[in-house]
C-alpha positions in Angstrom: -7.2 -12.1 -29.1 -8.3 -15.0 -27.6 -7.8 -15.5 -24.3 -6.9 -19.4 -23.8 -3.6 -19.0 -26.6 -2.5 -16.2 -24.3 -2.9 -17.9 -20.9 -1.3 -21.4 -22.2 1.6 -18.7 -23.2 1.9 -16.8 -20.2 1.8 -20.1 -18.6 4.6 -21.3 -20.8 6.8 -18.3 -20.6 6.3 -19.3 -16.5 7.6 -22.8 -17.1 10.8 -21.4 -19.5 11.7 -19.0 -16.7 10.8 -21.6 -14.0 13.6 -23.6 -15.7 16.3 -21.1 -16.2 15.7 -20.2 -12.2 16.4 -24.0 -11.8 19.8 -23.8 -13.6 20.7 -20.8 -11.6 19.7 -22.3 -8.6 21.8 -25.1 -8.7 25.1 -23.2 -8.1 23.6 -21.8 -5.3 26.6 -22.2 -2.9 26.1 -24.5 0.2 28.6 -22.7 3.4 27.5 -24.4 5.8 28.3 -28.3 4.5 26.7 -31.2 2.7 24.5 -31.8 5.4 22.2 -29.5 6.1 19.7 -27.2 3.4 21.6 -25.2 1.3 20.9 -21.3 -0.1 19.0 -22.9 -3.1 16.7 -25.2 -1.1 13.9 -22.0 -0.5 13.9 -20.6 -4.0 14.0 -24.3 -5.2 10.7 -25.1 -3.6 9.3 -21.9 -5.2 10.5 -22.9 -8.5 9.1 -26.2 -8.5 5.8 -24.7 -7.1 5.8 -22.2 -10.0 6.1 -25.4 -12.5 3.4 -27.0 -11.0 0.9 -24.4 -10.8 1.7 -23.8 -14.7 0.7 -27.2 -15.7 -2.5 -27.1 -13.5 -2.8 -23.6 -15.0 -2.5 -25.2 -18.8 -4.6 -28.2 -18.1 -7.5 -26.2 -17.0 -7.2 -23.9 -20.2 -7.9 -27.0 -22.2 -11.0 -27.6 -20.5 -12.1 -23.4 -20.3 -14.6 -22.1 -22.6 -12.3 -19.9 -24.9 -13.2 -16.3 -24.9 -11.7 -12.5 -26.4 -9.3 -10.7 -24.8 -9.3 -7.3 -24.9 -7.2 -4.5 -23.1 -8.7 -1.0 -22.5 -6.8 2.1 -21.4 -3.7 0.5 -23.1 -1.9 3.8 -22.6 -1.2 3.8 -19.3 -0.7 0.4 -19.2 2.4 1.0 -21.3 3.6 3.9 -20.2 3.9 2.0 -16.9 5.9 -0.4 -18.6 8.1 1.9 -20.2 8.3 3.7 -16.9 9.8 0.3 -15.2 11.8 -1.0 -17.8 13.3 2.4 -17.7 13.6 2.5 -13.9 15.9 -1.4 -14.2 17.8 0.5 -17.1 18.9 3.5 -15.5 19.8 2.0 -12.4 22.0 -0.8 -14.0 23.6 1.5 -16.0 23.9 4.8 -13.8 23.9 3.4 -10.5 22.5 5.9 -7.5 19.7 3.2 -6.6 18.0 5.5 -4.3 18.0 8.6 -5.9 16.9 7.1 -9.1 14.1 4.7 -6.8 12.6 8.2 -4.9 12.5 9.6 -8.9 10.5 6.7 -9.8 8.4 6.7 -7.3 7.6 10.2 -7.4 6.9 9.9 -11.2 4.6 6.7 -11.1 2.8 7.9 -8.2 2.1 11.0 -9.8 1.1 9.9 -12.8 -1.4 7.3 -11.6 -2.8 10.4 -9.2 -3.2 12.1 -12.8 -4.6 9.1 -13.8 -7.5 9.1 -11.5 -7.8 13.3 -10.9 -6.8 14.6 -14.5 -5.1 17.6 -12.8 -1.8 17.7 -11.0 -1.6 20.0 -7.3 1.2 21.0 -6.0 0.0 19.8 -2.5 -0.7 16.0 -4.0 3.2 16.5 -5.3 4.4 17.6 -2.2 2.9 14.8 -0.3 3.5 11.6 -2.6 7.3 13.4 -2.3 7.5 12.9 1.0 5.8 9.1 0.8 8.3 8.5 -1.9 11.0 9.9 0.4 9.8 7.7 3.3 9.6 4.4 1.1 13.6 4.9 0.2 14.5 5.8 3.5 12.7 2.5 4.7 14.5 0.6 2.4 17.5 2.5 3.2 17.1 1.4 6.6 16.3 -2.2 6.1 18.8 -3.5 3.6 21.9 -0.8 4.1 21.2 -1.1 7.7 19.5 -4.0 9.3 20.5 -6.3 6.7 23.8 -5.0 5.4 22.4 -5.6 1.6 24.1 -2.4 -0.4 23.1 -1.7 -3.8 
């Protein structure tokens, strides 16, 4: 495939996305009055940086020598995909965000230490169970606790 159609469209799925962020952005409510930054004026900057780094992005593609694309090892690559996409699905529809996160992680960790050792050891599961197991307690700690953020 070539590789300066798929970066002008990457770069144009960046600018669509860019601009549906900006529509949601914009009933971003304002609590503390009308003058002073509102909740939207962060993720607005963002935005607007994203946009512009697109269109820099797409007018150096123009001026790029145009080469193939190709992807190796496309298995794993969409297996983790799949593995994701299935991570969002479950949780929106089952709930259980942690128990379901500490599942995920143990399974992509896993499988990328497959990846690299082409066997799997009991010890290597114990441990990326308990780094799993650590990561959700972190964020257990953070956003239940510190930051009263519940999912």
């Amino acid at each position: 495939m070539n590789s300066k159609f798929l970066n002008i469209s990457i770069f144009m799925g960046l600018i669509l996305l860019s601009i549906l962020s900006l529509n949601a952005i914009k009933d971003f409510p304002n609590p503390a009055g009308n003058n002073t930054l509102d909740s939207g004026y962060y993720p607005r900057i963002l935005v607007t940086l994203l946009i512009i780094f697109s269109l820099i992005g797409i007018f150096k593609e123009f001026f790029k020598k145009s080469t193939i694309f190709k992807v190796e090892n496309i298995k794993p690559i969409a297996l983790s995909l799949l593995l994701i996409v299935g991570y969002f699905l479950t949780w929106h529809y089952i709930g259980y965000f942690y128990f379901i996160t500490f599942i995920f992680l143990v399974l992509c960790i896993n499988y990328y230490d497959f990846i690299v050792i082409k066997k799997i050891y009991l010890k290597g599961l114990f441990i990326n169970s308990i780094i799993s197991l650590g990561v959700v307690v972190f964020i257990y700690l953070l956003f239940d606790k510190v930051l009263s953020i519940t999912f």
